[in-house]
N, C-alpha and C positions, 0 to 999 in steps of 0.2 A: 632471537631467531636468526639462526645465518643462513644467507643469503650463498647460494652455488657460487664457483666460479665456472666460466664459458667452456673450461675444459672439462667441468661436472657433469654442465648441460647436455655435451655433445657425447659423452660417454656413455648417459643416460639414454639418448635418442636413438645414439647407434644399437642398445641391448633392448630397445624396447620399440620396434619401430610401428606398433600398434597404437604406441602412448603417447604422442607426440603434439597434441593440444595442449595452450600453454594450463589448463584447467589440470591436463593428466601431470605436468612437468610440478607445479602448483603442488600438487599432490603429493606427489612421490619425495619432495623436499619439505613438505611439512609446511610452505610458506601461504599466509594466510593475511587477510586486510590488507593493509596500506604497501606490505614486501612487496604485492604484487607488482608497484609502478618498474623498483628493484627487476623483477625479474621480466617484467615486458622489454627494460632500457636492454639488459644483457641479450635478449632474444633480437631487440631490433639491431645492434650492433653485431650480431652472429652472423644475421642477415645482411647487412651490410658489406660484411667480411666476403660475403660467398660461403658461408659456411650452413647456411641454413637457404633453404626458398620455401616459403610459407605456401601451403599449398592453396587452392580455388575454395572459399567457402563456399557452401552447398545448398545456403537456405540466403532466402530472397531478402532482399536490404531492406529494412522497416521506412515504417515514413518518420518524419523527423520531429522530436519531442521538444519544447522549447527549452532554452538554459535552467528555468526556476522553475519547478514543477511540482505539484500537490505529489505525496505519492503515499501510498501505504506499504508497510513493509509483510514480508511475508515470512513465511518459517523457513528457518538458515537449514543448510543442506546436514549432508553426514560430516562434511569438514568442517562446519562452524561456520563458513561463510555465509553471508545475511544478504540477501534479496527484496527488493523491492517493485511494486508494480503501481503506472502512472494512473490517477484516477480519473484524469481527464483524455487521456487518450484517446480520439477521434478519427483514426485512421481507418483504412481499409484492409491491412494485412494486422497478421498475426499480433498481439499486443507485446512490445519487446521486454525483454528482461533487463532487471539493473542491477549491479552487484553493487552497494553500499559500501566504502572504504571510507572506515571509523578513523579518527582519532584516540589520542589514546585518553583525552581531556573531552569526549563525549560522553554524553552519558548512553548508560545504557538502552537499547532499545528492541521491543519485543512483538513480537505476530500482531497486527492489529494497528501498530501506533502508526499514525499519520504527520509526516512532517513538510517542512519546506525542504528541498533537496534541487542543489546545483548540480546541473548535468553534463557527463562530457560524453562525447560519443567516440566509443571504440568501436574497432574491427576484432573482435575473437568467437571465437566458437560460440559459448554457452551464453553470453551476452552480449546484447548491445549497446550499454551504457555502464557509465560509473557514476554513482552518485555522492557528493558530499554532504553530509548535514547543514541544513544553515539556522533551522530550529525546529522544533516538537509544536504542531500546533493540534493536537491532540489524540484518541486518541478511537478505533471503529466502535462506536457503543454498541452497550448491550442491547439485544433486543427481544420482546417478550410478548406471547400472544395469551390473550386471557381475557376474562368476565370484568367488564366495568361496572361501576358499583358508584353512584354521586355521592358525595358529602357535602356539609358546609361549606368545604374548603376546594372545592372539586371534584376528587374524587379518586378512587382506589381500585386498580387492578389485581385482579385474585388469577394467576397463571393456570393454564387447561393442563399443564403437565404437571400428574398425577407426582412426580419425585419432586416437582419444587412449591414448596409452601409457603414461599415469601410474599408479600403481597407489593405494591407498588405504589408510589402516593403521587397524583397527578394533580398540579396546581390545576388551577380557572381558568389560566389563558391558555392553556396546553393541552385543553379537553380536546380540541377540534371537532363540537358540538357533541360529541358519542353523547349517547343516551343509557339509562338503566337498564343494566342486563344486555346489553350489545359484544358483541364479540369483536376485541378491538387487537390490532398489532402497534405495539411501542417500543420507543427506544429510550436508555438511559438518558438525561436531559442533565444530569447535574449530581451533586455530592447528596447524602442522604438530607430529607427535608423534617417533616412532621412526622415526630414519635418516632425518630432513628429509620423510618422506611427509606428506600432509595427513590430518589427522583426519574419521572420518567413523561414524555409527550406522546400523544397520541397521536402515530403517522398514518393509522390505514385505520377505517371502520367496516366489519366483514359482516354485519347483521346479526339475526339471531342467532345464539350456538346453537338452539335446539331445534333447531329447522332443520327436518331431517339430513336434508343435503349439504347441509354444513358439515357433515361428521370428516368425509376426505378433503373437505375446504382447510380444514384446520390442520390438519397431519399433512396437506401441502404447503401450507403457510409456514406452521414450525418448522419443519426442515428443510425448507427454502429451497422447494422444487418448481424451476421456472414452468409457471400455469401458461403463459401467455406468447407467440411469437412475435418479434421485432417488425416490424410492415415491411422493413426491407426481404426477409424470409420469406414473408407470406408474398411477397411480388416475385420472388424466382421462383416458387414453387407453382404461384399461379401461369405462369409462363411456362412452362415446362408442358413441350410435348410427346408425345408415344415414340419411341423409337422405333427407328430403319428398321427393315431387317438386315440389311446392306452387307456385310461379310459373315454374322451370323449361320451359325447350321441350322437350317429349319426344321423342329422336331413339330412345329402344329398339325401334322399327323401323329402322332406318338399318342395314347390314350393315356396323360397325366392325369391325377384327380388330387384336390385338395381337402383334407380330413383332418377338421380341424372341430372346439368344441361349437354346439348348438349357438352358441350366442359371441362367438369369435367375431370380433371386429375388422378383422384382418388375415387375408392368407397371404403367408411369404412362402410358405413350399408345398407341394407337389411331388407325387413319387408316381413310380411302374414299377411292377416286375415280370415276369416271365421265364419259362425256363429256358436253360441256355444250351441251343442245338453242338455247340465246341462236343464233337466226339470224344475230345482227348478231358471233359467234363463234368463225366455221367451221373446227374443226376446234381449237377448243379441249379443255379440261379442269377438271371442279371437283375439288377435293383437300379432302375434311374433313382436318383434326385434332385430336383430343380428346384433353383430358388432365385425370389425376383432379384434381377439384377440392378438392386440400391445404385451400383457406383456406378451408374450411366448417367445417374441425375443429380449425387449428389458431389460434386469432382472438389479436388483437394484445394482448400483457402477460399472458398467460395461460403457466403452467406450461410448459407443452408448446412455447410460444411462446419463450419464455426459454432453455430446454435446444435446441431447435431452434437458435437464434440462435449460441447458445454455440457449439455442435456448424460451424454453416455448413454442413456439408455430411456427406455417407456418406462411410467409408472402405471400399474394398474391398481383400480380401486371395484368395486360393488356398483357404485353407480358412475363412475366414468373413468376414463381415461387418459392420463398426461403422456403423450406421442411424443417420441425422440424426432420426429418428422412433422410436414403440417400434413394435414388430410389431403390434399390435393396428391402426394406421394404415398402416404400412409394407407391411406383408403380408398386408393382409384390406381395410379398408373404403376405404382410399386404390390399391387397387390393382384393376384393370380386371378381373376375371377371367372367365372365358367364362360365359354366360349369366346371370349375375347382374347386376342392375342397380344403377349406381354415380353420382353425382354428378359431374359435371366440368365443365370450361372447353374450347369446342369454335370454333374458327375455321373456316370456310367461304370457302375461294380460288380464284378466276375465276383460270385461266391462258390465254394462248393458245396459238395454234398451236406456238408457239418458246418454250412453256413460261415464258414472262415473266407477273409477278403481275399482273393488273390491276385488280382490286376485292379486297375482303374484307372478311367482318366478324364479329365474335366474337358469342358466347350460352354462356350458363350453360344447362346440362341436368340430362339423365336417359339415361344410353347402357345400352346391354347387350353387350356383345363376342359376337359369333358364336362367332366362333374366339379361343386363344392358340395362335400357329404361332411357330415357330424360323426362323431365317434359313437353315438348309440346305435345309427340307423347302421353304418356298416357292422356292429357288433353283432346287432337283430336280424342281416341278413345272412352274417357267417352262419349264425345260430340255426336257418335255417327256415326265417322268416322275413324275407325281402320285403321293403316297401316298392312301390310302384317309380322308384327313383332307383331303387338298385340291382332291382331286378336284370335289366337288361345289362348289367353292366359285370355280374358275375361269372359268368364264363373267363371274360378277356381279363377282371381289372380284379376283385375280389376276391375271388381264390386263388390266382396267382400270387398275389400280395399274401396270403397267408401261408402260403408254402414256403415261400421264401423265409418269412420271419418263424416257422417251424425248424427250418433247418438252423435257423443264427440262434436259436434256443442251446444246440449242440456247441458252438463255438462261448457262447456266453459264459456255459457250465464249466467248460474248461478254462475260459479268463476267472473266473469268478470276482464280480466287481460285488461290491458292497451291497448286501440284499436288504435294504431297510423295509420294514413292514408298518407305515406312519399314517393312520388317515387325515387327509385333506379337507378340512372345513370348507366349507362355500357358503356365504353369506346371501338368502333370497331378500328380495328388497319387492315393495308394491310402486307401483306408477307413482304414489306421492313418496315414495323414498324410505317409507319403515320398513322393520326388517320385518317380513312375513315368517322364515323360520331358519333354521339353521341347519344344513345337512351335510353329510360327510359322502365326497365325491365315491363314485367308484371306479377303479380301479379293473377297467376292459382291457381285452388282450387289442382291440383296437390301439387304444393308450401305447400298449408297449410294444406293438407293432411300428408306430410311427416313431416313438425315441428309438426303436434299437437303429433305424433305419436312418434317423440324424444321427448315431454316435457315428453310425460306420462312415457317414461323409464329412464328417467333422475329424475323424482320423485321416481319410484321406484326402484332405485340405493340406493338414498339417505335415503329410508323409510328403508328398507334393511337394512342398513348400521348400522341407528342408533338402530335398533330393535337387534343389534349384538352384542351393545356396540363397534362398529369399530371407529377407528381412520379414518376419510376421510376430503377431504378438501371439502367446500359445496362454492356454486354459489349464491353470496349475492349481494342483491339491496334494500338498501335503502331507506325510505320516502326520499320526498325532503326536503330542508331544511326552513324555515318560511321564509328566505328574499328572497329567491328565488320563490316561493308560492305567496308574497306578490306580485312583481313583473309579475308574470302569471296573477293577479287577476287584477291586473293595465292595459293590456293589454287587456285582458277580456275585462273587463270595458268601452275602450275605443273603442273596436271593436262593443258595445253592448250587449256582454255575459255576465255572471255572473259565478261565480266559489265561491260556498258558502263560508261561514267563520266561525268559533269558532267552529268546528266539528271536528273528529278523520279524517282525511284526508284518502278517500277508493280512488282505482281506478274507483269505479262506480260512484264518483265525476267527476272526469278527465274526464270518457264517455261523464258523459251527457254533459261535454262541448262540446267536439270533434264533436259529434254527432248533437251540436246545428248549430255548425258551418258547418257542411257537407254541401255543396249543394252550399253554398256562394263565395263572392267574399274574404272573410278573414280564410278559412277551411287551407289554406298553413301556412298562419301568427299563427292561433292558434295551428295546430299542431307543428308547427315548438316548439313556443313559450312553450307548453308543453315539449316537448324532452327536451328543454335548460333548463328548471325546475327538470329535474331528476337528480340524482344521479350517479359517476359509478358503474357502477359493477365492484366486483373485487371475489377474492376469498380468503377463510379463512377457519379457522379448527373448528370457533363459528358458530355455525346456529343461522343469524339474520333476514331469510328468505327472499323470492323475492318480492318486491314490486310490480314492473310492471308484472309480470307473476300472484299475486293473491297466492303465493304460502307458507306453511309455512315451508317445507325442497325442495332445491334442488341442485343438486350437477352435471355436467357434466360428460356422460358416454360414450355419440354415438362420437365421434370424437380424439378419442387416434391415431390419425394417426399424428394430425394436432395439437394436443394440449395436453399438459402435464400434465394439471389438469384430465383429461378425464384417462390418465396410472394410475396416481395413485388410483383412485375410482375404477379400475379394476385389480389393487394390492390388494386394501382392499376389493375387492370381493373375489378371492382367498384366500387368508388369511381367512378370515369370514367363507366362506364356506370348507377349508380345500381339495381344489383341485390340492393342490402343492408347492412346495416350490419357486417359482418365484412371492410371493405375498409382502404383505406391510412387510418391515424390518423394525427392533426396529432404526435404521436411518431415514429413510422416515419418522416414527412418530417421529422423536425427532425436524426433522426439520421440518415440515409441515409449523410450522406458515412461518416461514420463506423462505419454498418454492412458498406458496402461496402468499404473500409479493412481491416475486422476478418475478412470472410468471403474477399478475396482471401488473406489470412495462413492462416487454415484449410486454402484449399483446397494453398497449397504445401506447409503440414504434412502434408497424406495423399500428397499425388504423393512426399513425401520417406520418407514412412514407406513405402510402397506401392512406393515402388523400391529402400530398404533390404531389405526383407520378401525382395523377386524376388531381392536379390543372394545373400540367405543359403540361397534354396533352393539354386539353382544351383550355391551353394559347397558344400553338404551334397552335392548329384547327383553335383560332382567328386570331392569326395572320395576316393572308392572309385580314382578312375583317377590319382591321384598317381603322375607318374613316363611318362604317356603321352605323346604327342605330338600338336599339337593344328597344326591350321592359324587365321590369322586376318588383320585387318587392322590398321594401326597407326590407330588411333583418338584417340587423345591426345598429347603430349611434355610435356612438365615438366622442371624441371632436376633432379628424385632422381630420373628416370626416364621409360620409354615406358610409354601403354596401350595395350591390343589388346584388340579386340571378336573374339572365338571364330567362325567361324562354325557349327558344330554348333550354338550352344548361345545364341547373340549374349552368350555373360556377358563381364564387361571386367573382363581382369587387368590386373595391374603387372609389367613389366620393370625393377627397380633396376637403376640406373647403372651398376654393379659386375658387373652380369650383360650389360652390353651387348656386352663382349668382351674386347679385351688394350690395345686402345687407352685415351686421353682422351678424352672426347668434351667438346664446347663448345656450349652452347645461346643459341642465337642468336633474341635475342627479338622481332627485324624478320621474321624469315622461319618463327619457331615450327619451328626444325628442331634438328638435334644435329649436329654436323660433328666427324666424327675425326680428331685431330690429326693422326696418320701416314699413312693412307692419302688421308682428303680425304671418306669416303664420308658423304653424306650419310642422316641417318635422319628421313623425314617422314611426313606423316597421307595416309593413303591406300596405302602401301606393302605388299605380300602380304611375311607372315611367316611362319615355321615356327615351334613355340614349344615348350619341353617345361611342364610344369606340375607345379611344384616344393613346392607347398603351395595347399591352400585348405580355408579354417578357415569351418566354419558359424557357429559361435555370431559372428564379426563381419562374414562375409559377404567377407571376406578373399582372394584369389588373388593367387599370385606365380607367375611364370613364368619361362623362361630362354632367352633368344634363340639358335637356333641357324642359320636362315637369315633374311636378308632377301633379297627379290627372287629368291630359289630359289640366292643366294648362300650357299656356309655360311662363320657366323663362327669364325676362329678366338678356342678357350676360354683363358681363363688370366688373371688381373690384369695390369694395366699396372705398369710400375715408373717409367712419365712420367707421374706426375700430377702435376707441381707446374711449376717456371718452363720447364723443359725443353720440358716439352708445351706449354705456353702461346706460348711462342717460334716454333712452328710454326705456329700458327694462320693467318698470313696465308697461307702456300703450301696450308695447307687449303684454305681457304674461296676460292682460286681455284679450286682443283682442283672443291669442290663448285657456285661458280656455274657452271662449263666443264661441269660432269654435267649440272646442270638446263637449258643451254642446250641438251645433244642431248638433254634428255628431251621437250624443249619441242619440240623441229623433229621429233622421231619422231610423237608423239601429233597433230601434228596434221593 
């Protein structure tokens, strides 16, 4: 590795005067581990020269870690270099970073391993320490939540996650009393013990799995979503009082109303409209929206600040709720409720006629909500049937609100953002926690009266922001990718749609498919099959714009209650506009990317927990009906197997392979189908099945089913006795037979 000389350095510094942390210089010469002491000496003798003056670091000096320190290491960057973080760390600020400098006579070391580590404290950017190895003293074990089970010998954990089948063998001393059938969380304990299983002790006992209320206990537990706040949190939040009105604009005249669902926990916004008298106008619209203003109480390095960050975001489950906040903020002083007066961040939007943004501009308040209404009752009184709540309130507040989002209907059309047509399961649950039934939300213009109303101030957050020169984290969705695309078009294709090709890929592509498909018997399969074609969203500090929204900045602002990206864009609202000192710190920008890194990983943790939680209600609801017969659609293929989305119920079983008939079948990974060796019959996504429902296990959210018609076909039962070269030999006369099917499925449908 060679090492710059000082005349490299400065040649470098002078052509790149953005790059100039020793991490970017680091960089740009490829120098990596141990070079780096090399390339500090040259920088501090630069400096010494008068040729360099290191500029003011920006973030606040940690508290100090002792020389020998436990640490774990963490996952090395995109240059290779290796990080660690202290496990004892007892400070008050931020937990500092360690850059690990190997030897070249260390062994190797990887995400998870715990060692002893000599510390030295540097002054640079990206860390605060450098660590030496002094030895491995192990290494994060594995950990695993599941069914205990006694034996002779102790006893045996059977995992609740439905893809791991391993079981777990727990000596006598390690039980920590759990009992039969108890729902226990373990950690690996040691090398495999009895009958080659892995060793493991039992740290937590969570009760019965099959108590109903266990079902989100478990999908918190597995993905290790913090249930619980630290006493230090819960004492700043319980100390936290109502804000001034002090420089604030007082809008607690303005008739704001919060229209949020019938059993919402929490309101963070509030909207108005009205028309707008601007002659030069005619026939426009102004659109408030207010939202509680989170950053008055929850300020940058602060407790609340910290578990926030950690947290990223709320999880929501059926019967409760994990709060990025504690209730005291979450459901009382951060949250809008009718006639009380609350602090927030309120955006004020010129629209025209066609509903397009054309001015706006933010202020910190003082709001008082009118009303809290529900999206049915405002829906039932658009309709023309007021409840004795909304009644009064139509002239000034609900019919304005509709005219307004009548005209953004005009402006929508013209962006044309991604039209998906998907229903929403909603899981009902009774007072002791069963699922009473399962029903698919509907879809009121109430609903898309309020999001069209959050895009546009979540635009112009973001337009704001960048018009500022503000540091903010923006909300990014990406095209999809070409195999993915390729794959949509496959599907297409074989449904009888078309999805063009060699063109800049718009979402009024996407439309016209959706749209072709509406009405049909394949509108589920192609939406679906579009969704699986996108991208995620995550968030970042580069504006790469929103694909599915049609958008070319947007950042998330209406939900600082429930989500962490949303504090920060209303840190760099304050900051920006100069409303106070609880805005974005020279910290928050220095870690952005990295914030935004950390709270995209969160929020996939909940959507994963949150759609584990859905699968084991619905596997608990079948239960009872083992043995019934169920209609559905084939939804997935795989080579163990088909899945099928229910439609009662939308839950997605598995058909193994073994249950597909008497034939072989052959999965063909061009076309994502299964082709039968003997007959030729093809099995693809979108197909109407008949199913019976052979098993569904709650505690892992588990369904197995057994194919007895496709296409209102019925299969004939029984194993194959050609599974092997026999069956294989056949394949080419299949998979004529099955291109010659899809050729007349192709010419029928279209």
């Amino acid at each position: 590795m060679k090492i710059p000389t000082k005349q490299e350095v400065l040649e470098w510094i002078s052509e790149n005067p953005t790059l100039t942390s020793k991490r970017d210089i680091a960089k740009a010469f490829g120098i990596k581990g141990a070079a780096r002491i090399d390339l500090k000496r040259i920088l501090r003798e630069l400096e010494a020269e008068g040729h360099l003056q290191k500029r003011k670091r920006s973030y606040r000096d940690p508290e100090k870690l002792p020389p020998v320190s436990v640490l774990q290491i963490t996952e090395s960057d995109a240059d290779g270099d290796l990080y660690a973080r202290p496990l004892e760390w007892q400070g008050e600020g931020e937990e500092p970073v360690i850059l690990m400098v190997l030897r070249a006579s260390d062994p190797a070391l990887g995400s998870g391993d715990r060692i002893l580590g000599r510390l030295t404290e540097v002054a640079d950017e990206d860390h605060q320490y450098e660590g030496r190895l002094i030895r491995r003293i192990g290494s994060n074990p594995t950990h695993v939540l599941g069914v205990f089970r006694k034996t002779a010998e102790g006893g045996r954990i059977h995992p609740i996650d439905k893809g791991n089948g391993k079981e777990w063998f727990v000596p006598s001393d390690l039980t920590n009393g759990a009992k039969e059938g108890e729902l226990v969380e373990a950690e690996q304990s040691g090398p495999k013990g009895r009958m080659g299983l892995p060793r493991a002790r039992i740290i937590n006992r969570l009760g019965d799995p099959s108590a109903p209320k266990a079902v989100s206990l478990i999908a918190i537990h597995q993905h290790g979503i913090p249930d619980t706040f630290p006493d230090e949190v819960i004492a700043q939040a319980d100390a936290a009082k109502p804000a001034p009105l002090g420089k604030r604009e007082d809008m607690r005249d303005m008739p704001l109303v919060t229209i949020d669902p019938a059993d919402a926990r929490d309101h963070d916004d509030a909207c108005w409209a009205h028309a707008d008298d601007d002659p030069k106008n005619p026939g426009g619209h102004i659109v408030w929206v207010a939202i509680a203003d989170v950053a008055h109480y929850v300020t940058p390095g602060s407790a609340l600040d910290r578990e926030a960050r950690k947290r990223g975001n709320s999880s929501y489950f059926p019967d409760r709720v994990v709060p990025m906040l504690p209730d005291r903020l979450s459901g009382d002083l951060c949250s809008l409720h009718e006639g009380v007066p609350r602090a927030c961040m309120a955006v004020r939007m010129q629209l025209d006629a066609k509903g397009r943004k054309i001015s706006h501009r933010f202020v910190r308040g003082m709001m008082k909500s009118v009303a809290s209404l529900n999206y049915e009752e405002v829906q039932q009184a658009q309709n023309g049937e007021p409840n004795e709540k909304c009644a009064p309130l139509m002239d000034d507040i609900i019919t304005p609100l509709y005219a307004a989002y009548e005209a953004t209907k005009t402006a929508r059309a013209e962006r044309q953002p991604l039209d998906l047509d998907l229903p929403e399961r909603k899981v009902m649950l009774t007072e002791e926690g069963k699922v009473a039934s399962v029903n698919f939300r509907d879809r009121l213009d109430a609903h898309r009266l309020i999001e069209e109303f959050m895009i546009l101030a979540n635009v112009a957050a973001a337009e704001t922001l960048i018009s500022k020169r503000s540091s903010l984290l923006f909300r990014v969705h990406e095209e999809p990718n070409p195999e993915k695309l390729d794959a949509l078009r496959e599907t297409a294709r074989e449904a009888g749609f078309t999805l063009a090709k060699g063109q800049v890929l718009k979402t009024q592509h996407l439309n016209a498919l959706l749209n072709a498909a509406a009405g049909t018997e394949d509108a589920e399969l192609i939406n679906l099959s579009t969704l699986r074609s996108m991208t995620q969203a995550y968030y970042t500090s580069e504006n790469f714009g929103h694909f599915g929204l049609a958008l070319q900045s947007y950042a998330h602002f209406t939900s600082p209650i429930r989500r962490y990206a949303d504090l920060i864009v209303h840190r760099a609202l304050v900051s920006a506009h100069g409303w106070g000192k609880d805005g974005l710190t020279p910290e928050d920008v220095e870690n952005l990317e990295q914030t935004g890194a950390h709270i995209s990983d969160t929020e996939r943790r909940s959507m994963l927990a949150e759609r584990d939680t859905t699968d084991r209600y619905l596997a608990s609801y079948l239960s009872e009906r083992v043995g019934n017969e169920f209609t559905g659609r084939i939804s997935g293929i795989a080579r163990f197997g088909v899945f099928v989305k229910l439609d009662e119920t939308g839950a997605d079983g598995l058909i193994p392979m073994r249950e597909l008939g008497r034939e072989y079948f052959h999965h063909d990974a061009d076309s994502n189908t299964l082709i039968g060796a003997d007959t030729g019959v093809v099995i693809s996504l979108g197909q109407r099945v008949t199913v019976r429902l052979a098993e569904a296990v709650p505690v892992t959210g588990g369904i197995a089913l057994e194919l007895l018609s496709l296409e209102d076909k019925v299969i004939a039962k029984g194993h194959s006795h050609r599974r092997g070269k026999g069956a294989k030999r056949k394949l080419s006369n299949a998979k004529r037979k099955a291109d010659k099917a899809k050729r007349k499925v192709s010419r029928r449908r279209k």
